[in-house]
Every structure is written in structure tokens, then in C-alpha cells.
N, C-alpha and C positions, 0 to 999 in steps of 0.2 A: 692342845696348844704346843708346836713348838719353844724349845730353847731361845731361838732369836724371837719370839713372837716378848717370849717374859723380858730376855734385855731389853729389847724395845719400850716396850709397858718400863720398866724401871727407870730407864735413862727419862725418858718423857717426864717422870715423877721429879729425877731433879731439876727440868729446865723449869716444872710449876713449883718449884719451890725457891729456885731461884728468881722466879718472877715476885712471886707472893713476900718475899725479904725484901726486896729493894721498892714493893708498893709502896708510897710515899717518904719514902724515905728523903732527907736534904743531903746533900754534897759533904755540908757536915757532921750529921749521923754516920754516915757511908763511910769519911773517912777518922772516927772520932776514935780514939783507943781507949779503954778503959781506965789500964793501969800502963804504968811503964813495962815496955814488952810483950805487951798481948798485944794480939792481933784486931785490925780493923774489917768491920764489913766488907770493905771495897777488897784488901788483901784477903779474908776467906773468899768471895766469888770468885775472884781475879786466879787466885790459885788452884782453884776447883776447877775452872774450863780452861787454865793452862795444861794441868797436867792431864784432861781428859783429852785436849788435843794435841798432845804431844803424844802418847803411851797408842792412843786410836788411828792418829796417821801412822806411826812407825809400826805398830802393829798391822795396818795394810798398806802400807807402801803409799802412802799417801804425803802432800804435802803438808804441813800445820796449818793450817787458818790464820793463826797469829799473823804469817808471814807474806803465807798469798793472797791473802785478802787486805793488806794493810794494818791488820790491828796494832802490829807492834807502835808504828809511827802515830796514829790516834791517840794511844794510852801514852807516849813518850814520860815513859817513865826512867831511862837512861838506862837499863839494866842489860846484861847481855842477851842478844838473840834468844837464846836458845833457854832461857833460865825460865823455872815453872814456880818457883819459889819454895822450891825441898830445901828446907838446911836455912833458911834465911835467918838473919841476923837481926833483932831489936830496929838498927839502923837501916838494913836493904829494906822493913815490913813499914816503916816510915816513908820508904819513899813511894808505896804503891797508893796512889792519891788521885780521885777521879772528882772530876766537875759536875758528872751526872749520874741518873741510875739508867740512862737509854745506854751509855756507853759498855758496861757491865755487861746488862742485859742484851746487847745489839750485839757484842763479840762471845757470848755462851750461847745466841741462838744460830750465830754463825758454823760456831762448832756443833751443836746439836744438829743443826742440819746433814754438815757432813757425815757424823755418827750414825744417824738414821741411814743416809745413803749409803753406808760401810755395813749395815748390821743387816740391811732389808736385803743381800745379796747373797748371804750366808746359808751355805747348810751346814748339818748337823757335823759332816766330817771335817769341814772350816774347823771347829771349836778343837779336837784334837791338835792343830797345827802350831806344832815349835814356835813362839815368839820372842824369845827370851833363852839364854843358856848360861847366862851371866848366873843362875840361880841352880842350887838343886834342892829336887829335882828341876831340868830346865820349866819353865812357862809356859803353857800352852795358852790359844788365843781362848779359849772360854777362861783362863784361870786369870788372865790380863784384863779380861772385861770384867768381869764381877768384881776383881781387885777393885778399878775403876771407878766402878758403881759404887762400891762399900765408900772408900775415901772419900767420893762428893757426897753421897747421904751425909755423910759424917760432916765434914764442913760444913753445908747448907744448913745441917742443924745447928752447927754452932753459929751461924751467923743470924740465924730467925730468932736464937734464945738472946744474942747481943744486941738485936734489933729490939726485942722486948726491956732488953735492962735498958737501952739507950732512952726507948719514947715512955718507959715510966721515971726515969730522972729529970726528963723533960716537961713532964708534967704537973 
């Protein structure tokens, strides 16, 4: 098995757990918050497949999905262009609020899409290549990908574990 064979296999795992979170879910689950200042399901997805399409287009020169595909004007959420929602505030995590779960899911399978087409073109000496110098040591594009990878697992699981506290209160 190549390197990009297991990215691949990994990123797939979070669009199915991103699908599997938002199965039945309502508009108000999705964007229900727990406590003051936690975060809501819609703002963990929404934030997972922004910065995977941000860090994966800039990492191949590519454009965001957000952008070229329309999502940003769908989701009008008023936030700027370019924001993935690193650093948000109580109030900015308020305003990411969606109507639906196809919406969610329709704009991370957007982006998975592209990630497949960026990842199925790689080889192994791809993965060595400078993405990042802002850091030391600088970023190489395997070290940017698995980042990636690590921080949606990570979210996707907090939103399945929020999904479960939501629909056992509801019950």
C-alpha cells in the first residue's frame, strides 16, 4: 500500500463520519449549543471541511471549493471570505447556522471530492514538498496532510459525541 493509498482510505473515513453525524439530525440539533460558548454541530462540520479546503487547495495550488463552487453565498453566513473558523469567538461560532444537513454534507463532499483529485495524483516524492515555511521545521505536504486528517477526526468526533448528548436529551 502506498502513502497516498492510506490518505485516501483516511480522508474517506471522515466524509463517512461526517455523513453518519448529521444522519437524521434537525436544523435544530445541528445548530443547538450546549452550554454558552461551545461549539454547535453545524460550526464543528462547517469548520472541518473549511480548513480541509483551505490548507488542501493551498497546499496544491488549487482554488477552495468554498469559493468556486458557490458555497460561501449558500451558507451566507456574513463572515469573511477566506475565514475557516480558527480562533472564533463565542459570537463568530453563533453565527454559523444552517437550515439543513444536505447543506453541510453537500459542501464537505464538495471538498472531498477535490482532496481525492489532489491526493490520487501524488507520489511518494509529492509528500517531501515545502508547503508551509511559516513553521520550523518548515511543513512538508505529507506533514500538512495528516495534520489535516488528525484535526477532522478530531472534530468529527466531537460532533458524533454532541450528536449523541443532543438526541439523548431529546429523548
Amino acid at each position: 500500500m502506498h502513502a497516498k493509498d492510506i490518505l485516501i482510505d483516511g480522508y474517506g473515513r471522515i466524509r463517512e463520519e461526517v455523513h453518519a453525524v448529521v444522519d437524521g439530525l434537525t436544523a435544530e440539533h445541528l445548530n443547538a449549543r450546549p452550554a454558552p460558548g461551545a461549539n454547535s454541530v453545524a460550526w464543528l462540520l462547517w469548520h472541518l471541511t473549511r480548513v480541509q479546503d483551505d490548507h488542501v487547495a493551498d497546499a496544491f495550488g488549487l482554488e477552495q471549493v468554498w469559493l468556486a463552487q458557490g458555497w460561501e453565498k449558500r451558507f451566507g453566513l456574513g463572515l469573511r471570505r477566506d475565514d475557516t473558523g480558527y480562533g472564533h469567538s463565542p459570537a463568530q461560532v453563533a453565527r454559523v447556522r444552517v437550515d439543513s444537513a444536505g447543506l453541510l454534507a453537500g459542501y464537505h463532499d464538495a471538498v472531498h471530492e477535490q482532496t481525492l483529485s489532489a491526493l490520487h495524483g501524488l507520489s511518494a516524492k509529492d509528500l517531501e514538498r515545502i508547503v508551509d515555511e511559516r513553521w520550523d521545521p518548515p511543513v512538508s505536504l505529507g506533514v500538512r496532510l495528516v495534520s489535516v486528517l488528525s484535526d477532522d477526526l478530531q472534530h468529527v468526533g466531537q460532533a458524533a459525541y454532541l450528536k449523541g448528548l443532543l438526541q439523548s436529551t431529546a429523548s
